[in-house]
Residue, then its C-alpha position, 0 to 999 in steps of 0.5 A: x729259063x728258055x735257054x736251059x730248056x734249048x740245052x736240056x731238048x739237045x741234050x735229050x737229043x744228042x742221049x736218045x741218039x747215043x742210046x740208039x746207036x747203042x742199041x744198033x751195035x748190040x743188034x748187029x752183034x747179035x745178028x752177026x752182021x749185016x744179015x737183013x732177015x734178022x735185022x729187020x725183026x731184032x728187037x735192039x734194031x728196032x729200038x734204036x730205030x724208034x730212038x732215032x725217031x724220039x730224037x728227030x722230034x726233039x731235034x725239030x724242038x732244039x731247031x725252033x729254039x736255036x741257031x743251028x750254028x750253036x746247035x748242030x756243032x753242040x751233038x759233037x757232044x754224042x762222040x763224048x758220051x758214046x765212049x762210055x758204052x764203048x769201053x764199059x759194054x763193048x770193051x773198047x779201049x780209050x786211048x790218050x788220043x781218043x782223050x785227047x780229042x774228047x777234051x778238045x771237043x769238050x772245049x769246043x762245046x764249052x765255047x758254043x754254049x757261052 
C-alpha cells in the first residue's frame, strides 16, 4: 500500500506539472509572447504558477518515499501526458516519431516501476 501512495504523489506530481505548463501556453498565447507587464497579471500565468508549487510539495513527499534513481526518470511520464493537451487544445500535430519515442518512454517508465 505504501508503494501505491509513492506512485499515486508522482503521478500528482508529474499531472499538476503538466496542467501548469498548460496553463503557461494558454498565458503566453493570450499575452502575445514574452511581454512581461501581462504575464506578471495573467491569470493562466499564475495559475500554473501555483501548480508548479502544488507539485514542489508533492515532489518533496515522492523524495522521502522513493529513490530518486526510480522517481526523477518516472516524470518522463509528463512528455507522454503532455501530448494529449497539444494535439487536442493547441492543434499540434503527433507524428510517428513523436509516437514512437512515446512507446520507448513508456517502455521505460514500465521497466522503473518494476
Amino acid at each position: 500500500m505504501e508503494k501505491t501512495i509513492s506512485y499515486v504523489l508522482l503521478l500528482g506530481n508529474i499531472l499538476l506539472l503538466v496542467t501548469g505548463q498548460v496553463l503557461f501556453k494558454i498565458g503566453l498565447t493570450r499575452s502575445g509572447g514574452l511581454v512581461w507587464n501581462k504575464l506578471i497579471l495573467s491569470p493562466m500565468i499564475l495559475g500554473g504558477i501555483a501548480l508548479y508549487g502544488l507539485a514542489t510539495i508533492l515532489w518533496f513527499a515522492v523524495l522521502t518515499r522513493l529513490p530518486l534513481s526510480v522517481a526523477y526518470p518516472m516524470q518522463a511520464f509528463a512528455y507522454v501526458l503532455a501530448l494529449i493537451p497539444a494535439y487536442f487544445l493547441f492543434g499540434e500535430s503527433i507524428s510517428a516519431t513523436k509516437l514512437a519515442g512515446v512507446a520507448v518512454i513508456l517502455f521505460g517508465v514500465y521497466l522503473l516501476a518494476r
